[in-house]
C-alpha positions in Angstrom: -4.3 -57.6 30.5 -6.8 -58.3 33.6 -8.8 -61.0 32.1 -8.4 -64.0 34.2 -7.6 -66.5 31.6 -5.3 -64.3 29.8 -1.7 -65.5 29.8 -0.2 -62.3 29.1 2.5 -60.2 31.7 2.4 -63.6 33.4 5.5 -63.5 36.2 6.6 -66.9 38.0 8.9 -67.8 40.8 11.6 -70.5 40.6 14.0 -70.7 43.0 12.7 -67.9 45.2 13.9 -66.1 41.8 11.2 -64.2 40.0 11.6 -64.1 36.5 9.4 -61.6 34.2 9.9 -62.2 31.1 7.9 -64.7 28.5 11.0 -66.7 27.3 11.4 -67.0 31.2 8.3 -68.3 32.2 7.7 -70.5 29.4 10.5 -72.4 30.8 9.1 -72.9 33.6 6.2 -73.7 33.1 8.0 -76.9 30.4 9.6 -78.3 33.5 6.5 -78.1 35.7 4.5 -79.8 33.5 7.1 -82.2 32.0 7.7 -83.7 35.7 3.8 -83.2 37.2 2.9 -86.7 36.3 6.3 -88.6 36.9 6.7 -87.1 40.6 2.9 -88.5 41.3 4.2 -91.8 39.7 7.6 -92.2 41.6 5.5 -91.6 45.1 3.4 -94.6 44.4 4.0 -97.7 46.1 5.5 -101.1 44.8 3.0 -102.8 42.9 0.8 -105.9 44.2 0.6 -107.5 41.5 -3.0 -108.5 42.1 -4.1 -107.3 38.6 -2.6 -108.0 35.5 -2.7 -109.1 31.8 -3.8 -112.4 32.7 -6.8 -111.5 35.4 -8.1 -108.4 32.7 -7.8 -111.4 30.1 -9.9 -113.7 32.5 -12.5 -110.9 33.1 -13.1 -110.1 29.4 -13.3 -113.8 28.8 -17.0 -113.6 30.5 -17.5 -111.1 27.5 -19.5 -112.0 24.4 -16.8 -110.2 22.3 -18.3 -111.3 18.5 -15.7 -109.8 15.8 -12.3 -108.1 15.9 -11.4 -104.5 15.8 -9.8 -103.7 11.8 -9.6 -99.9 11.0 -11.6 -99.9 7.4 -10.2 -97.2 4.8 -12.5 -94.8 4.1 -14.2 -92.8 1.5 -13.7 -88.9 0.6 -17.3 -87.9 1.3 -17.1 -88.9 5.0 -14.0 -86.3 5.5 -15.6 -83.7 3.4 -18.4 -83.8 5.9 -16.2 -83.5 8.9 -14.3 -80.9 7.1 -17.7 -78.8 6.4 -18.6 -79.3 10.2 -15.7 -77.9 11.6 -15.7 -75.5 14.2 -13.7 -72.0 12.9 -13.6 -70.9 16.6 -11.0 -73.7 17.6 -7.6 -72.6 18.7 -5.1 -73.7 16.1 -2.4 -75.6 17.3 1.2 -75.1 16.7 0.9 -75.3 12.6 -0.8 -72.2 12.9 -3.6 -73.8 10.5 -7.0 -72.3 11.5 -10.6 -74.2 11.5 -11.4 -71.1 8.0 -9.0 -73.0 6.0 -10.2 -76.3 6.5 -13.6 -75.6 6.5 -14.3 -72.7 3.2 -11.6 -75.3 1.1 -13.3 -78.8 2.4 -14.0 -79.2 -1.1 -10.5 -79.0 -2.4 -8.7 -80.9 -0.1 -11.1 -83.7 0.9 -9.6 -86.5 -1.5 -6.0 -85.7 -0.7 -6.7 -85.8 3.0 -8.9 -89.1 2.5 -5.2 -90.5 0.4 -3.3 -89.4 3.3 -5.5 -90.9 6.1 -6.0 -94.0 4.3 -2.3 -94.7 4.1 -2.3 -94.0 8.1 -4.8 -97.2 8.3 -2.9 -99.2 6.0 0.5 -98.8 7.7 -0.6 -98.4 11.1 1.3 -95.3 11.6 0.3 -91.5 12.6 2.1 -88.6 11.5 4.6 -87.5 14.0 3.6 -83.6 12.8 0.2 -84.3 14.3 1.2 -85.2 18.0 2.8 -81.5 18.6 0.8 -80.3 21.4 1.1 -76.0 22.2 0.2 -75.4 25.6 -1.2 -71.8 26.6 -1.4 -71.6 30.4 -4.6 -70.1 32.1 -4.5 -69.0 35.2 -7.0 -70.6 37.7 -6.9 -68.8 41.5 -4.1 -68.4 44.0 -0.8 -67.2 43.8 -0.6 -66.1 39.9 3.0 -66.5 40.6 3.1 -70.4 41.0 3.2 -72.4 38.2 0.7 -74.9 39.8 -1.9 -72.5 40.0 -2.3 -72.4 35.9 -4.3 -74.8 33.6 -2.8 -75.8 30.9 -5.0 -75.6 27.4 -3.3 -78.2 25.1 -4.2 -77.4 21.1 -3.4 -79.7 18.8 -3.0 -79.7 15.2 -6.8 -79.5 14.0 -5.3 -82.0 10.8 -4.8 -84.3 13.8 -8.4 -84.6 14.6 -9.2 -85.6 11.3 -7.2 -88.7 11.7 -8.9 -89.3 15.7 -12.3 -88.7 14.5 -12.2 -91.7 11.7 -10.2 -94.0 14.3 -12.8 -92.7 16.8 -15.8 -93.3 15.3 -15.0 -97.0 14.3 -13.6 -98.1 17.8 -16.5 -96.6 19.4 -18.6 -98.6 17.3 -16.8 -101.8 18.1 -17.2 -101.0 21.6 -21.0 -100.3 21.5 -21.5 -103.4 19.5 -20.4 -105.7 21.6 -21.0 -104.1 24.6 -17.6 -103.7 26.2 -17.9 -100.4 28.4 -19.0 -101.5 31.6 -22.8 -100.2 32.1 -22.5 -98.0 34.7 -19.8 -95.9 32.8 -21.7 -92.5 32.5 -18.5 -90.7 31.6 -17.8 -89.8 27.7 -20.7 -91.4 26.4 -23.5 -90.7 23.8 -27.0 -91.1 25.6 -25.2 -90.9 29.3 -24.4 -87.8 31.9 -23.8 -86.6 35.4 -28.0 -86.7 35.6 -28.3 -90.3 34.5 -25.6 -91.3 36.8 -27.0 -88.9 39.4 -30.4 -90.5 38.6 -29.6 -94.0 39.2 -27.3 -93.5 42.5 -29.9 -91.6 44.6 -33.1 -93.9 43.0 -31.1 -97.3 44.9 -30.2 -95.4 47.9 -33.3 -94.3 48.5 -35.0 -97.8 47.7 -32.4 -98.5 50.1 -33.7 -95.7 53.0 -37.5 -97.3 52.5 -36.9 -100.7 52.9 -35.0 -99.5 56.4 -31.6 -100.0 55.1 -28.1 -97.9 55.2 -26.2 -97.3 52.3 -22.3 -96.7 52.4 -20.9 -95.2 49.7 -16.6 -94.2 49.0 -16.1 -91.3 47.2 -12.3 -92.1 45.5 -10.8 -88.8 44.1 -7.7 -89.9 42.0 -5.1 -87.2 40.8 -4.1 -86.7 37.3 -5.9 -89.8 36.0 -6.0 -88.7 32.6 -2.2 -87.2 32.9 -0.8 -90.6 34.4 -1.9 -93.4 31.9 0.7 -96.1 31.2 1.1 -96.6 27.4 2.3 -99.9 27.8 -0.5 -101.3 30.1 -2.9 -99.5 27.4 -2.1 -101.3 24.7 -1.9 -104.4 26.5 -5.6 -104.1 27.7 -6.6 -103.6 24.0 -5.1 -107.4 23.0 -8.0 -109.2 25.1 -11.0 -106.9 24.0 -10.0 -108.5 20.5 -8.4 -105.0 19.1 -6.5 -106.7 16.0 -2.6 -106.3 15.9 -2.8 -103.5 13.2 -5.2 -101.7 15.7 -2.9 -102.1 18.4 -0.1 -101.0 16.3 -2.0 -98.0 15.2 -2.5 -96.7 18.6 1.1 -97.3 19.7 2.3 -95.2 17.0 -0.4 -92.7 18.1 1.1 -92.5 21.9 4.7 -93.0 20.8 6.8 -89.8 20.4 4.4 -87.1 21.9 5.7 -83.8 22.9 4.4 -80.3 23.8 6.2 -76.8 23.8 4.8 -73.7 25.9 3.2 -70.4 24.9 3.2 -67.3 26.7 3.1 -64.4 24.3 5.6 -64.8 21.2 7.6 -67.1 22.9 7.8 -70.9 22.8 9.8 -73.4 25.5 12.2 -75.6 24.1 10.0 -79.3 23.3 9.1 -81.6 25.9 8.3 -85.4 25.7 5.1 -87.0 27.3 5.8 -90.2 28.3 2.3 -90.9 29.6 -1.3 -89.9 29.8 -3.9 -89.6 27.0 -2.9 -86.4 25.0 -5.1 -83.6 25.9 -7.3 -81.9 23.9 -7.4 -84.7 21.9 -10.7 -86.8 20.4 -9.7 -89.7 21.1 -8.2 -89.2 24.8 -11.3 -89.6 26.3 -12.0 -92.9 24.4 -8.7 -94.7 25.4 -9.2 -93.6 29.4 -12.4 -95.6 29.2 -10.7 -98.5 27.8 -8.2 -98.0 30.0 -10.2 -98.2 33.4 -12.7 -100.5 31.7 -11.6 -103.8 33.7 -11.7 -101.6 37.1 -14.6 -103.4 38.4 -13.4 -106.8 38.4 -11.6 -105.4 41.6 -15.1 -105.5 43.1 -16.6 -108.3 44.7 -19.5 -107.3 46.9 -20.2 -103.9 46.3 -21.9 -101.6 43.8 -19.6 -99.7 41.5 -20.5 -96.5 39.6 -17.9 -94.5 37.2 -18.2 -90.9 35.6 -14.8 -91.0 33.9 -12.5 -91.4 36.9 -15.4 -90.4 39.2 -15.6 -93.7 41.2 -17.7 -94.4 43.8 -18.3 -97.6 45.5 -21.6 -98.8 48.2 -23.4 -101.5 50.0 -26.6 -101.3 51.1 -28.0 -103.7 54.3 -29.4 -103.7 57.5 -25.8 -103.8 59.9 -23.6 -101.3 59.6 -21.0 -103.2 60.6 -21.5 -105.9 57.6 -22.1 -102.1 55.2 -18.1 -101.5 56.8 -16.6 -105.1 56.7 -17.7 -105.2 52.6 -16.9 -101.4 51.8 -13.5 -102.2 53.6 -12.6 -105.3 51.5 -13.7 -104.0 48.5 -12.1 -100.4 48.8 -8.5 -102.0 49.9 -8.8 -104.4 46.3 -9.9 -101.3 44.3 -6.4 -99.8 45.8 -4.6 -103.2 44.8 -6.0 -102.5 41.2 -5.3 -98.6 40.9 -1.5 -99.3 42.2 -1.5 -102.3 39.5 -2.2 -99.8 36.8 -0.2 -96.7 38.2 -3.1 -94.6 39.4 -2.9 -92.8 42.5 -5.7 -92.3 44.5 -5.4 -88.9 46.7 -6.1 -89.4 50.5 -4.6 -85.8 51.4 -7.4 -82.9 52.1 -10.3 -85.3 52.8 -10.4 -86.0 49.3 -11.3 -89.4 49.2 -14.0 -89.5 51.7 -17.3 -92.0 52.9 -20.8 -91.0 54.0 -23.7 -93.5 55.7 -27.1 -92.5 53.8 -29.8 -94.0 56.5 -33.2 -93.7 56.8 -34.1 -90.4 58.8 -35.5 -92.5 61.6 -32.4 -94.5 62.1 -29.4 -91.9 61.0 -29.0 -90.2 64.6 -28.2 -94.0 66.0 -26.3 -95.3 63.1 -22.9 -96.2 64.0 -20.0 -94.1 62.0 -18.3 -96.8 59.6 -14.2 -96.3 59.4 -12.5 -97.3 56.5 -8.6 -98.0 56.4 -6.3 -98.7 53.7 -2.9 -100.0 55.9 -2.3 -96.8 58.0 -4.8 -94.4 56.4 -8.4 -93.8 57.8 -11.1 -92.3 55.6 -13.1 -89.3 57.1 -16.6 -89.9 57.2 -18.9 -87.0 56.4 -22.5 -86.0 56.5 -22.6 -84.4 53.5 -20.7 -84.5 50.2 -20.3 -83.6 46.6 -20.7 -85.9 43.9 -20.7 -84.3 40.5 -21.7 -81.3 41.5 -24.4 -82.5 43.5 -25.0 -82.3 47.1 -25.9 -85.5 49.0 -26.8 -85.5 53.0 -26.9 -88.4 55.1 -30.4 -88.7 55.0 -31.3 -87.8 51.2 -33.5 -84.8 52.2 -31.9 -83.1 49.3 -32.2 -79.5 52.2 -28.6 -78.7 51.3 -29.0 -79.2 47.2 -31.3 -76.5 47.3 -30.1 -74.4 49.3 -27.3 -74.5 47.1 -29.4 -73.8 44.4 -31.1 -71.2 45.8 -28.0 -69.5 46.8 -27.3 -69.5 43.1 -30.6 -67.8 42.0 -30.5 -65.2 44.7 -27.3 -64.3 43.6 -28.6 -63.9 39.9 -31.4 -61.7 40.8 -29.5 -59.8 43.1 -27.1 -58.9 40.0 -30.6 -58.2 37.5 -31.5 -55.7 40.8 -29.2 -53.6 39.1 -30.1 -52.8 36.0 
C-alpha cells in the first residue's frame, strides 16, 4: 500500500540494520516510544525549586474555590445516552470491541455498565483492562525508515471512555463552577478556540500600535508536553484545587499501571509501561494537561500570559524597548524556573522558541531588536512568525496572512482548472 498513513510494508533501521518484517518493526518502534519521553526528561536540568506544592497551594489560595470535588454515582439513562451517541467509525482498541456493538445493544447493556461504573466511583479504582493502549504507527514525512518520522495513533478501549466521559463531565463542571482554569486558557475548552485566542492577542497589540507603543511577545514551543507529565506532581496539584481524597485516589489509579503494545499488520510488540504523560487518545487527557499547567502563570509577574494548551506566549507592551526587554527577560527566565519545576522542557533548538517586536509602522524601522537569554542561550528575534496557524508581522499589516491565504486559494482553483 501507497497511502501515506498506511502502516503496512513498513521497513525500519536499527543499528544501521534494516529489518523488514512486522514482528521486526513493531519492536522497534516499542522501544522508541517507550524511551521518547524519559531521554527528554534525563536531559533536563536540576530543578530550582522555585515552584512547588506550597507556592501552587499559595496561588490557589487567592481562589474562591466554594465546594469539593466528589465523583456522584450515576444513573443508567445517562450511559444509555452516551452509548446511543457513539461514534461506529472509531478505531477499536486492543479488545477488538467496535463502536456497532456498543451502540445497536445500548439498550441491553446500559444498567450493567451503569453497575460496573458505579462501583469504579465507589472504590476509586479503574479497570486495569481499560488502560491497554494499541498503537498503529502513521507515517508523517522523511525517511519512512526512521522510527521518528511516524505518529503514533493510540486507541483505547472504547469501554474506557465510558468510564472518562462520567469522570469528565463532573470535573469539568467543578472546574467551570468555580472558575479554576485560568481565563486566558483557550485550549480544550467549550466556547474557546485558536480565533478567540487569536482575537484577543492581535485586538491588545494593536491597541498597543495606536497608542504608539511596542509590544514584545515570546513564543515558547515545549516538546512532548502532553507525553512528559509527571503523575506524581499531578495529583499533587489536584489536593489544593479542593479535589477530595477519593477523587484524587480515582485518578491515581487511572494513571497507575498504563501500558501500550504496537501494531503493524498482524503483529503486536511485547507490552510496554508509560510511566508519564496523559494517555493518548484518551477523554480525559486533555482535561488533566489543563489542570496540570493551570498554576503556570503564577510564574508571571509583569507580563501578559496567553495559553492554547501548551501554546504559551508571553508580552509587554510600553513605550522603551529596553523596559519591553528587561520585563520579557525576567519573566521568561521564571517561566523556565516553573517548566523545569514541573519537568517540562522547553525546546530552544531550530528557532523554536522565538520573540518578535510588533511596533507601530512609523516607529518599527528604528526600534531597537530586544535579546532575550536564558543563562547561555539567546532567543532569535524575528519579523514574522506563526502562532496557531496564523501569521503575525512586526507591524500587524496582516500582508503575509494573506498572502498565505491566497496562496492556498490559488492552489485550489488551479486544481478545479482541471476538471
Amino acid at each position: 500500500m501507497s497511502s501515506k498513513g498506511s502502516n503496512a510494508k513498513i521497513c525500519l533501521k536499527e543499528n544501521e540494520v534494516t529489518y523488514f518484517e512486522p514482528r521486526e518493526t513493531c519492536g522497534i518502534f516499542k522501544r522508541f516510544y517507550e524511551n521518547l519521553a524519559q531521554s527528554l526528561l534525563n536531559q533536563l536540568p536540576p530543578a530550582p525549586n522555585k515552584f512547588n506544592k506550597q507556592t501552587t497551594r499559595e496561588y490557589y489560595d487567592r481562589f474562591n474555590i466554594k465546594n469539593i470535588l466528589k465523583f456522584e454515582t450515576i444513573d443508567s439513562t445517562m450511559i444509555l445516552d452516551i452509548l446511543s451517541k457513539t461514534n461506529i467509525s472509531k478505531a477499536p482498541g486492543i479488545d477488538k470491541l467496535p463502536g456497532t456493538f456498543l451502540k445497536d445493544g445500548a439498550a441491553v447493556i446500559a444498567i450493567p455498565l451503569t453497575q460496573i461504573i458505579n462501583l469504579s466511583i465507589v472504590t476509586s479504582k479503574f479497570p486495569d483492562s481499560c488502560k491497554i493502549a494499541k498503537l498503529v504507527a502513521l507515517f508523517k514525512k522523511g525517511s519512512r525508515t526512521e522510527a521518528k518520522n511516524y505518529r503514533p495513533i493510540s486507541l483505547l478501549p472504547l469501554l474506557s471512555k465510558l468510564f472518562e466521559k462520567v469522570i469528565h463531565n463532573q470535573t469539568e463542571n467543578f472546574l467551570n463552577s468555580n472558575d479554576i482554569l485560568y481565563t486566558y486558557q483557550s485550549g480544550f475548552r467549550p466556547k474557546h478556540s485558536t480565533e478567540s485566542c487569536l482575537t484577543h492577542l492581535v485586538d491588545r497589540f494593536l491597541e498597543g500600535c495606536d497608542r504608539g507603543l511596542h509590544t514584545g511577545m515570546i513564543l515558547i514551543d515545549l516538546q512532548k508536553a502532553f507525553d512528559t507529565i509527571n503523575y506524581d506532581i499531578l495529583l499533587e496539584k489536584m489536593e489544593p484545587i479542593y479535589f477530595s481524597p477519593e477523587a484524587i485516589c480515582w485518578f491515581k489509579s487511572y494513571l497507575s499501571n498504563r501500558s501500550f503494545t504496537v501494531n503493524v499488520d498482524s503483529a503486536f510488540s511485547e507490552p510496554a509501561n508509560l510511566n508519564c504523560g496523559v494517555p493518548q487518545g484518551s477523554i480525559l487527557g486533555p482535561l488533566l494537561f489543563l489542570i496540570y499547567i493551570n498554576d503556570l502563570p503564577q510564574a508571571v509577574e509583569d507580563c501578559s500570559i496567553r495559553l492554547y494548551a501548551d501554546d504559551t506566549c508571553i508580552s509587554f507592551t510600553h513605550k522603551n524597548v529596553n523596559v519591553i526587554e528587561d520585563k520579557l527577560n525576567k519573566d521568561f527566565n521564571l517561566l523556565c524556573d516553573w517548566f523545569l519545576d514541573n519537568k517540562l522542557s522547553i525546546h530552544f533548538g531550530e528557532d523554536k522558541t522565538k520573540t518578535i517586536l510588533f511596533s507601530p509602522k512609523n516607529l518599527a524601522k528604528g526600534a531597537d531588536p530586544i535579546t532575550i537569554n536564558r543563562h547561555d542561550v539567546s532567543l532569535k528575534q524575528f519579523s514574522t512568525v506563526e502562532y496557531l496557524g496564523c501569521i503575525l508581522d512586526s507591524t500587524l499589516s496582516g500582508e503575509d496572512m494573506a498572502l498565505k491565504v491566497l496562496g492556498k486559494v490559488n492552489g485550489c482553483l488551479r486544481f478545479l482548472r482541471l476538471f
